[in-house]
TORKOL-4160 file (C-alpha; in steps of 0.2 Angstrom, whole numbers, padded with zeros to 4 digits, m for minus):
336
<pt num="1" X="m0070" Y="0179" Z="m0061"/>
<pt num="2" X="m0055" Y="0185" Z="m0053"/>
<pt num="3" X="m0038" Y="0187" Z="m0062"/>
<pt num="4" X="m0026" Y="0179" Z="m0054"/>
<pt num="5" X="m0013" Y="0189" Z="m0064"/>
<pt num="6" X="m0016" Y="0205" Z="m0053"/>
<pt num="7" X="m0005" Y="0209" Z="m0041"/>
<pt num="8" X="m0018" Y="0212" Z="m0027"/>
<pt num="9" X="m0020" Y="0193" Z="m0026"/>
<pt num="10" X="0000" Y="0189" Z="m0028"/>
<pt num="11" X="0010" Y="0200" Z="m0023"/>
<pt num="12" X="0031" Y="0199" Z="m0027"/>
<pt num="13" X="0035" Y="0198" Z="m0009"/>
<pt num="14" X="0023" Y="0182" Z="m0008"/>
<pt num="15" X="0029" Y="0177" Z="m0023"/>
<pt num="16" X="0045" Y="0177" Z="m0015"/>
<pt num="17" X="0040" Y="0165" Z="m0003"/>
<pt num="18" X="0034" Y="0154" Z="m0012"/>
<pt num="19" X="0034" Y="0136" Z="m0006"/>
<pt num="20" X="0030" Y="0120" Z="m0012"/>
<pt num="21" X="0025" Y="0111" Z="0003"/>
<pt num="22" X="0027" Y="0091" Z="m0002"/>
<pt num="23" X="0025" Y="0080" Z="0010"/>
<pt num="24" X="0036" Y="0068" Z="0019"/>
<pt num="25" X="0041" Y="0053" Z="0011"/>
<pt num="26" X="0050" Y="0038" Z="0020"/>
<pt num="27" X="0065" Y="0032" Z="0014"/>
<pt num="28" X="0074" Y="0026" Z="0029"/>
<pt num="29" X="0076" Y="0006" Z="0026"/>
<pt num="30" X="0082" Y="0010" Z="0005"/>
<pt num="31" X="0098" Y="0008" Z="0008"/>
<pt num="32" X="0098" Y="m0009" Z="0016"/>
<pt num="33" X="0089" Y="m0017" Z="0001"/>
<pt num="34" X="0098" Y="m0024" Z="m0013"/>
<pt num="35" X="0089" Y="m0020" Z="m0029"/>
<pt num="36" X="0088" Y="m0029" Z="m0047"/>
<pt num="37" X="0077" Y="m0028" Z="m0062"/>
<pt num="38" X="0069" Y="m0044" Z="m0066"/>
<pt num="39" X="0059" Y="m0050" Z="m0083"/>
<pt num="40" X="0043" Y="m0057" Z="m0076"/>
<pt num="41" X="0030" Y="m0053" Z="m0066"/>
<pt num="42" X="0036" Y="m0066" Z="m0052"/>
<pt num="43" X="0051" Y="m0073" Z="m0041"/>
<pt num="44" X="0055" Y="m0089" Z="m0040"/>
<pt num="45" X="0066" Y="m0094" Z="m0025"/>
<pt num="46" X="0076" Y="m0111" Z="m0022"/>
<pt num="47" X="0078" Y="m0114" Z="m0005"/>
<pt num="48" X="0088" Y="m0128" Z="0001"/>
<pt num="49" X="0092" Y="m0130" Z="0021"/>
<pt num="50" X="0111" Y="m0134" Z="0019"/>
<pt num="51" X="0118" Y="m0126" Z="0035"/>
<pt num="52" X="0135" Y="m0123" Z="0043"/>
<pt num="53" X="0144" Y="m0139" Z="0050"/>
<pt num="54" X="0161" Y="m0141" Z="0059"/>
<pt num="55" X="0170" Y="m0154" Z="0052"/>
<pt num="56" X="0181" Y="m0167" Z="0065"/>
<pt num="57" X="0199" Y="m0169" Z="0065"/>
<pt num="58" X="0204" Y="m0185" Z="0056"/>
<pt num="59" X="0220" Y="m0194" Z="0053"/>
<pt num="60" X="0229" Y="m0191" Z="0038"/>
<pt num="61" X="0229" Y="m0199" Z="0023"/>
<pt num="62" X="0210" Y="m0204" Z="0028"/>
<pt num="63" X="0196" Y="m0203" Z="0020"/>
<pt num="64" X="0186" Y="m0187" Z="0028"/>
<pt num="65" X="0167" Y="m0188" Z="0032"/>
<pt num="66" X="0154" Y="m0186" Z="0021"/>
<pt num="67" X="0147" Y="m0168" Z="0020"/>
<pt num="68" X="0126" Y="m0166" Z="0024"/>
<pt num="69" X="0114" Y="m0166" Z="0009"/>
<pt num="70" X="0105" Y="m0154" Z="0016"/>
<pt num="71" X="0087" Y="m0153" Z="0022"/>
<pt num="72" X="0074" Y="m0155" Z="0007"/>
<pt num="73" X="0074" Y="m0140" Z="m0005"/>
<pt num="74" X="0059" Y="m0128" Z="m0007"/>
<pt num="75" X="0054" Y="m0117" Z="m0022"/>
<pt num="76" X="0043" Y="m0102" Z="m0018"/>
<pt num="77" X="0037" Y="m0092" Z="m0030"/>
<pt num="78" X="0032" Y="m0073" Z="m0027"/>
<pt num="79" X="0021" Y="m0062" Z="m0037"/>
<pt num="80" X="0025" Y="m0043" Z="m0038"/>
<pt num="81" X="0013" Y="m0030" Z="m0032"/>
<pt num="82" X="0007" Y="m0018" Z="m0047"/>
<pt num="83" X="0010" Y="0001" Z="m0041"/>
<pt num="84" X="0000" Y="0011" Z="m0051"/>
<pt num="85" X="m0007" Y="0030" Z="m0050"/>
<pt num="86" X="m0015" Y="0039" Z="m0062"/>
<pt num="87" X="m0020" Y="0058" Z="m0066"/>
<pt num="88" X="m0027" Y="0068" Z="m0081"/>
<pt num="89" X="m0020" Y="0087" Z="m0086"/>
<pt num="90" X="m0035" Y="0095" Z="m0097"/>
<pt num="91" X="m0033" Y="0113" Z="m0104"/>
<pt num="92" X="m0045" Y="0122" Z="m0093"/>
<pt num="93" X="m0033" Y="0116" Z="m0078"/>
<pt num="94" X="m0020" Y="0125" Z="m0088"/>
<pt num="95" X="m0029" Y="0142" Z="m0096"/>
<pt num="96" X="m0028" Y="0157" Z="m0086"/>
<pt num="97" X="m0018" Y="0151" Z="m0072"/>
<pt num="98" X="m0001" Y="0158" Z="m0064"/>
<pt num="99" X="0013" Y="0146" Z="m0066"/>
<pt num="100" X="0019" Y="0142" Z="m0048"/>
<pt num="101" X="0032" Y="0155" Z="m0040"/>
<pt num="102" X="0031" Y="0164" Z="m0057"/>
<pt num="103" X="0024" Y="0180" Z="m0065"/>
<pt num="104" X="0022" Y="0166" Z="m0083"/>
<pt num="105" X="0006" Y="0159" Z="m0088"/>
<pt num="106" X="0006" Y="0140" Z="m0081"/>
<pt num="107" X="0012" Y="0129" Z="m0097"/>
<pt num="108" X="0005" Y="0110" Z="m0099"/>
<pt num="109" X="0023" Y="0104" Z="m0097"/>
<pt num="110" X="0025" Y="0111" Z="m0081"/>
<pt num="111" X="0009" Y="0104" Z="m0076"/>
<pt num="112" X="0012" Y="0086" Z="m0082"/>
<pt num="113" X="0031" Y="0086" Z="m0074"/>
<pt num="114" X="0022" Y="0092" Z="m0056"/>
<pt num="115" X="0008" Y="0079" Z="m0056"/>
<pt num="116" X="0020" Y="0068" Z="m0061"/>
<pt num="117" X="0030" Y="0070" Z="m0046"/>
<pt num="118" X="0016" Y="0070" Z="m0037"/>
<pt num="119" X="0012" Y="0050" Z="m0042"/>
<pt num="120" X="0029" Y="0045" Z="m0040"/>
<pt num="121" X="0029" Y="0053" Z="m0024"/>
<pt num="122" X="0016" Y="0043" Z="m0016"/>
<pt num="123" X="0024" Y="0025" Z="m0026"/>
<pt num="124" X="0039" Y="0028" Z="m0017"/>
<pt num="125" X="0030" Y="0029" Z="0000"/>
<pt num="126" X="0023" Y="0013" Z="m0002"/>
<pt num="127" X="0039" Y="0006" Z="m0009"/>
<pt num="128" X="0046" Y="0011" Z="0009"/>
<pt num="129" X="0030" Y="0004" Z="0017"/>
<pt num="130" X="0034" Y="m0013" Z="0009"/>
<pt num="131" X="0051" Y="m0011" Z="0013"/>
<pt num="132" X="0043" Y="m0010" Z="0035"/>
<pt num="133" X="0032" Y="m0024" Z="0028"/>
<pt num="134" X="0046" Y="m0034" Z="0023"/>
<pt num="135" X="0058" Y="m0029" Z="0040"/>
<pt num="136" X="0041" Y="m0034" Z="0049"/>
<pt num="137" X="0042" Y="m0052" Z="0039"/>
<pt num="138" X="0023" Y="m0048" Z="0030"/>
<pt num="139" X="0021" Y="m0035" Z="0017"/>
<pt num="140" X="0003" Y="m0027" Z="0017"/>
<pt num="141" X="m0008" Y="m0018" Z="0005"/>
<pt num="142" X="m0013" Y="m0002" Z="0007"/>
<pt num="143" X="m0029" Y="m0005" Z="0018"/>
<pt num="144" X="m0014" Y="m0009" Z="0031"/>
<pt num="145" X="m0024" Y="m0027" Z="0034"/>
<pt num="146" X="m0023" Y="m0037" Z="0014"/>
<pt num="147" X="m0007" Y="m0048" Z="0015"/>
<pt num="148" X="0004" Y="m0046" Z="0001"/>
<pt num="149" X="0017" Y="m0058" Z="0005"/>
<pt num="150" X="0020" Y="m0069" Z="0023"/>
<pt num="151" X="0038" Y="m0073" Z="0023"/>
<pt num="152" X="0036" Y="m0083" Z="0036"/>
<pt num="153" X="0024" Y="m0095" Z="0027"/>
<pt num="154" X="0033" Y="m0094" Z="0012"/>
<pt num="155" X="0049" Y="m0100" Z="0018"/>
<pt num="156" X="0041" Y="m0111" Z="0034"/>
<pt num="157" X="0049" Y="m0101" Z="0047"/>
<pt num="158" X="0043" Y="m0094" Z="0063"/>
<pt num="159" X="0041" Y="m0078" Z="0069"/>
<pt num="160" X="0054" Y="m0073" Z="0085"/>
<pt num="161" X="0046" Y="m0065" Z="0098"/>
<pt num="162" X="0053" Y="m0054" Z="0110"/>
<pt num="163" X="0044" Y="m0044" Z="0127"/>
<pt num="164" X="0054" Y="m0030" Z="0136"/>
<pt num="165" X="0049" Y="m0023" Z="0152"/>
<pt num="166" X="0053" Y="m0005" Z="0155"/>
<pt num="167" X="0058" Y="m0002" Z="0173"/>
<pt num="168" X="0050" Y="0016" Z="0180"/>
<pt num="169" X="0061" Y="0017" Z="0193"/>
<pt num="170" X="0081" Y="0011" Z="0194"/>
<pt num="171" X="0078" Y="m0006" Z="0202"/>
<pt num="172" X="0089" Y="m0024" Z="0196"/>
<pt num="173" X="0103" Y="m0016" Z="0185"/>
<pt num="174" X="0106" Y="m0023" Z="0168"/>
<pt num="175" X="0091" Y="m0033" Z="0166"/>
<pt num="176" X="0087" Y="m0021" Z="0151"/>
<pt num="177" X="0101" Y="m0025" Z="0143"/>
<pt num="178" X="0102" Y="m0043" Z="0147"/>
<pt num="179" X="0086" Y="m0043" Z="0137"/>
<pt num="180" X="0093" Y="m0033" Z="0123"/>
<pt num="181" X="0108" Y="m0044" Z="0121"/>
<pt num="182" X="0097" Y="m0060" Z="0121"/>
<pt num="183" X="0090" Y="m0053" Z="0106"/>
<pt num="184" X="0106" Y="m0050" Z="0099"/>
<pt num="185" X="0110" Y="m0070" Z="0100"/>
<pt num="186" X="0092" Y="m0075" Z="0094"/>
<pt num="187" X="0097" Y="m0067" Z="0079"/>
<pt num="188" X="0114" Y="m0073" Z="0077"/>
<pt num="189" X="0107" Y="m0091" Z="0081"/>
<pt num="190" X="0093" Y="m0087" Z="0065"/>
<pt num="191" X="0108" Y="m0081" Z="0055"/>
<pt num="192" X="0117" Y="m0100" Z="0056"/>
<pt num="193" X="0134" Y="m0095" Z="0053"/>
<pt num="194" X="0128" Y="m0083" Z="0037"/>
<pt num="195" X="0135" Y="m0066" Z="0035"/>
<pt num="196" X="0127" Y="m0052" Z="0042"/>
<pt num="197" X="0131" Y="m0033" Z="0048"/>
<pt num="198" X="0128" Y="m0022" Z="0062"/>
<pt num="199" X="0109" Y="m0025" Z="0069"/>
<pt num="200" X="0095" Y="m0014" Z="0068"/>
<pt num="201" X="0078" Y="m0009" Z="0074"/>
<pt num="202" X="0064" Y="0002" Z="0069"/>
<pt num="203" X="0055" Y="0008" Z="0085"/>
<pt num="204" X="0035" Y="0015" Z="0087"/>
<pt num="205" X="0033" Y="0030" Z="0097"/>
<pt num="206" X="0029" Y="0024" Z="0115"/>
<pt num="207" X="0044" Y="0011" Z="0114"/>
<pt num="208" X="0057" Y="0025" Z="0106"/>
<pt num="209" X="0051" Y="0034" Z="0121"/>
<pt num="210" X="0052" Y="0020" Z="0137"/>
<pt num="211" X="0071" Y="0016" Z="0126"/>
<pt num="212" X="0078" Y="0034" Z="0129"/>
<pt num="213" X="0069" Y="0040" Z="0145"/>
<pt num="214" X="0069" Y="0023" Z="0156"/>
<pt num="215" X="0080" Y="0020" Z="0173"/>
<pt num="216" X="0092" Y="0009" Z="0166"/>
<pt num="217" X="0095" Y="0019" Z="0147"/>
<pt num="218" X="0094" Y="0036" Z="0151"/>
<pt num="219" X="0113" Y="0038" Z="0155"/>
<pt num="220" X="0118" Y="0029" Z="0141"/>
<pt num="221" X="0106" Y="0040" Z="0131"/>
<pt num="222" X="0112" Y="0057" Z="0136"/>
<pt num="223" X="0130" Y="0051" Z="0133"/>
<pt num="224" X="0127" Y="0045" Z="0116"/>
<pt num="225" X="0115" Y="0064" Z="0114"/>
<pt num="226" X="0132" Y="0073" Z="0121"/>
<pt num="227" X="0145" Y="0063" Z="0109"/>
<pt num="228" X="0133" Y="0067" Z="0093"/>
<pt num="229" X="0123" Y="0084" Z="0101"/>
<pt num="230" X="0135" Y="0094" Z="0086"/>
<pt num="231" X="0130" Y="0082" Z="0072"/>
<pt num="232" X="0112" Y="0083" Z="0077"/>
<pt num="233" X="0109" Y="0097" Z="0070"/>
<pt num="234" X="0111" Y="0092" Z="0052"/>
<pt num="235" X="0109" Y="0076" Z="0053"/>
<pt num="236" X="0088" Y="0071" Z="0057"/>
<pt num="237" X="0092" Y="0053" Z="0055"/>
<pt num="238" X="0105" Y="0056" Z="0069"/>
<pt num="239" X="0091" Y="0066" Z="0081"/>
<pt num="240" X="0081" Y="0049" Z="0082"/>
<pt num="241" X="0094" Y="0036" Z="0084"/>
<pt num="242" X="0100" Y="0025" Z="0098"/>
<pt num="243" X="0116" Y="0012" Z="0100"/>
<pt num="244" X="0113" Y="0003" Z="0115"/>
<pt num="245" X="0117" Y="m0015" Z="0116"/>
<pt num="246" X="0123" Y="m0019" Z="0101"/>
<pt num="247" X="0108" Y="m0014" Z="0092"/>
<pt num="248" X="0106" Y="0003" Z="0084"/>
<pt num="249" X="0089" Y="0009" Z="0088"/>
<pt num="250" X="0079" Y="0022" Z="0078"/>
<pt num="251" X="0063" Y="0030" Z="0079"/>
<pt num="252" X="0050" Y="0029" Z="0065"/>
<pt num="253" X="0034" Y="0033" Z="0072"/>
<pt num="254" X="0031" Y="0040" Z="0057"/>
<pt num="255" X="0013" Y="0038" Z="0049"/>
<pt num="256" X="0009" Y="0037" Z="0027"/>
<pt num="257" X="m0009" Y="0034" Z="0022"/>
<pt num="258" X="m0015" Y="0033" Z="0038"/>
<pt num="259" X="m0005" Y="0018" Z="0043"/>
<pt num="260" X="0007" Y="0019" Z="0057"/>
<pt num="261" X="0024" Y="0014" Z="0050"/>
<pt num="262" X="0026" Y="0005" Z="0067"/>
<pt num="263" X="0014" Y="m0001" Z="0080"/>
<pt num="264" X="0018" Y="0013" Z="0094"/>
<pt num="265" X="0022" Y="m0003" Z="0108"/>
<pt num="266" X="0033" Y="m0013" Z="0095"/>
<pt num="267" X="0051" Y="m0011" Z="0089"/>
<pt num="268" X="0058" Y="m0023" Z="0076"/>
<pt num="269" X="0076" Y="m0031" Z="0074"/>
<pt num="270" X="0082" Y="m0036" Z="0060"/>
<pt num="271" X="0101" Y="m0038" Z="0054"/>
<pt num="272" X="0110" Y="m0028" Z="0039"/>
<pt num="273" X="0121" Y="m0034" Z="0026"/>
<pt num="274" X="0121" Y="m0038" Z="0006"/>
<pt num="275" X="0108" Y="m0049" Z="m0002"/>
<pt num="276" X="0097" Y="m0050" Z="0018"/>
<pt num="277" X="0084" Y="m0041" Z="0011"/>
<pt num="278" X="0080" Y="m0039" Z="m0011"/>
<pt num="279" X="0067" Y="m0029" Z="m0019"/>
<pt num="280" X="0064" Y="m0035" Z="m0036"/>
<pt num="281" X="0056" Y="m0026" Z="m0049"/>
<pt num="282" X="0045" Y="m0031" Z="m0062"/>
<pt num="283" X="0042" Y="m0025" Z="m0080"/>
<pt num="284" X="0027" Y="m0011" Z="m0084"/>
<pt num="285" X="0011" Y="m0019" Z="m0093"/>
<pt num="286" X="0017" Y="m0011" Z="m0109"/>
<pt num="287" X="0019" Y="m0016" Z="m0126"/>
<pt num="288" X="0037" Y="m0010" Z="m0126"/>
<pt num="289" X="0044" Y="m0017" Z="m0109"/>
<pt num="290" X="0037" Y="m0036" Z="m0111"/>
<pt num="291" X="0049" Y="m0047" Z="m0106"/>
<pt num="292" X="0063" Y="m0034" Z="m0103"/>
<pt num="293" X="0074" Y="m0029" Z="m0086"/>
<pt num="294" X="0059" Y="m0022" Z="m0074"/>
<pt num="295" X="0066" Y="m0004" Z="m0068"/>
<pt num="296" X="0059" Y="0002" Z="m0051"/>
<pt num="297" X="0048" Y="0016" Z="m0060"/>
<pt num="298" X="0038" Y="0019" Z="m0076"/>
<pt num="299" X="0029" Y="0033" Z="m0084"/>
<pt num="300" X="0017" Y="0034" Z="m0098"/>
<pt num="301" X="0007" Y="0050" Z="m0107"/>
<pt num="302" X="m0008" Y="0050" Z="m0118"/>
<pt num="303" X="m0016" Y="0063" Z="m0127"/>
<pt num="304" X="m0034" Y="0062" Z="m0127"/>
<pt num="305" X="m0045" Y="0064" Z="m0140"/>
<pt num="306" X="m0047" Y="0079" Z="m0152"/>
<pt num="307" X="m0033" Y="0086" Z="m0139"/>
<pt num="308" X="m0043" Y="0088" Z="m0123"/>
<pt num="309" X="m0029" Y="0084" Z="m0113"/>
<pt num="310" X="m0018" Y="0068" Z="m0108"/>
<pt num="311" X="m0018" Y="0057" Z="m0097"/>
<pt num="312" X="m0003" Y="0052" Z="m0083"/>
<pt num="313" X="0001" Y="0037" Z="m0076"/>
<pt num="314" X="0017" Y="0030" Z="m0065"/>
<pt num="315" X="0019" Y="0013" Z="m0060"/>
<pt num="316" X="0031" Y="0000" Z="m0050"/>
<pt num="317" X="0029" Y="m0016" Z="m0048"/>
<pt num="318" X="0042" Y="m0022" Z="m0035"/>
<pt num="319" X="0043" Y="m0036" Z="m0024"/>
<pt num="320" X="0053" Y="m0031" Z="m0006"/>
<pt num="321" X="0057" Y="m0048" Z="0007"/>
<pt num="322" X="0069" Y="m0053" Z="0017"/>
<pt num="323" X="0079" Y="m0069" Z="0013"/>
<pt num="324" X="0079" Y="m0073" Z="0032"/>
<pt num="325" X="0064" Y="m0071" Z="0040"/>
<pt num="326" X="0072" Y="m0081" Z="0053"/>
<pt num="327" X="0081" Y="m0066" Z="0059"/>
<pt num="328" X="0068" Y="m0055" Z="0061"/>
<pt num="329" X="0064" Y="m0051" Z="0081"/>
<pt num="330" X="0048" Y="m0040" Z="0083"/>
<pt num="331" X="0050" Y="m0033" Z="0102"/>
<pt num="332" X="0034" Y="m0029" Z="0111"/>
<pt num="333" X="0036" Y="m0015" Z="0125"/>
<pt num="334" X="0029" Y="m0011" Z="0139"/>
<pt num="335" X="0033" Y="0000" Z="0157"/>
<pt num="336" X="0030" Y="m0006" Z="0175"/>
């Protein structure tokens, strides 16, 4: 057996170098998702379709007009999802081995604290995955197919559809953009007078594509590349970005578990703004955290019999929608 203390097999120059190559985790829709600890395992939602009326001028001294009661009220309730990962650290994973990057044996804790992040790693890609699911109005399982939650069932809306037509060539000007700005007001209609910010739209790789390159949105693009071309740089999130029409488009074409984050034809529109879109977390399935404020990650260590080890697990159990899944405009694309 080979020691891997020797310096023929790790050299200090490649010890030097040293890496650790994690992979890429999505986390580009966090920050539009408000979050809050919750103490039960679901969600219970009262909706009630009250609306935005104008009211009519009336004389003084008279008796206005009597406001709406509303449309019947609804209460959804939503189960959580249950994240959970799970690994074992024995002592022969430990004994005789290099800790990484180091000249030191490899120590238990050190081992436990890198599998750790490991778990957590792939719970927070799915926690973004949800978070696409939820932009997309139907958060899916793993498998890519399982529904989760259907916001549009829940609530009893409709899904808004949208097709966009790519011109190759330069041919009718602005009917690109009189596309995009109807999408614009279908969301502002699905809104009803409710706050919202700036719109944005999550793009697969064939429509990011048709956006920036096509006849009509290539100027616009290469202006919008001049006026940011120094930020670029050091800003990634900039690099795959795209204001045009009063909708800031970025590309994530990304793909986790072997599910594309977005459907390479398919953009998404949704709007931004507090309480628009909520994850929720759940408590753990311990002893100690029944009943208490759910916190979006846990972590638990066991030692196994007769000291052979522990066992690892991390969990989450959140649950990501949006409050108005009215709003939410997926865009098929195409090129003629």
């Amino acid at each position: 057996m080979a020691n891997v203390f020797t310096p023929d097999l790790f050299t200090c120059s490649e010890l030097s170098a040293a890496v650790m190559r994690l992979p890429w985790v999505p986390s580009l829709l966090k920050p539009y998702f408000t979050e809050e600890g919750v103490r039960t395992t679901s969600i219970t939602i009262d909706l009630d379709e009250v609306g935005i009326k104008l009211v009519p001028d009336s004389p003084r001294g008279s008796v206005g007009g009597q406001p709406s009661q509303g449309g019947p009220r609804k209460v959804v309730t939503i189960p959580s999802a249950h994240l959970s990962r799970y690994d074992t650290v024995h002592p022969e994973d430990v004994q005789d081995v290099r800790a990484f990057n180091s000249t030191e044996p490899e120590t238990i804790a050190n081992r436990l604290a890198r599998k750790q992040a490991a778990l957590r790693r792939d719970i927070e890609a799915t926690l973004e995955y949800h978070r696409v699911g939820a932009v997309k109005g139907q958060v899916l399982d793993a498998d890519g197919s399982t529904v989760l939650f259907d916001s549009f069932a829940a609530f009893g809306k409709s899904k808004a559809t949208k097709s966009i037509t790519f011109p190759a060539s330069a041919g009718a000007k602005n009917t690109l953009l009189r596309n995009v700005m109807d999408i614009v007001d279908m969301v502002d209609t699905a809104m009803g007078g409710n706050a919202y910010g700036p719109l944005m739209a999550i793009c697969g790789a064939n429509f990011w594509k048709w956006l920036t390159t096509g006849a009509e949105t290539r100027a616009s693009y290469d202006q919008w590349y001049a006026n940011h071309a120094q930020q670029f740089s050091h800003d990634q999130f900039l690099a795959g970005v795209f204001d045009y029409g009063g909708i800031r488009w970025c590309k994530y074409s990304k793909t986790v578990g072997g599910n594309a984050l977005v459907a390479t034809d398919k953009a998404h529109v949704f709007p931004t703004g507090s309480g628009i879109f909520k994850t929720f977390y759940a408590p753990a399935d311990y002893v100690e955290t029944v009943n208490t404020d759910g916190q979006a990650f846990y972590s638990r260590m066991e030692p196994k019999k007769f000291g052979k080890g522990y066992e690892l697990e991390v969990q989450c159990n959140p649950i990501s929608l949006c409050m108005f899944p009215e709003a939410l405009v997926e865009v098929s694309g195409s090129e003629s």
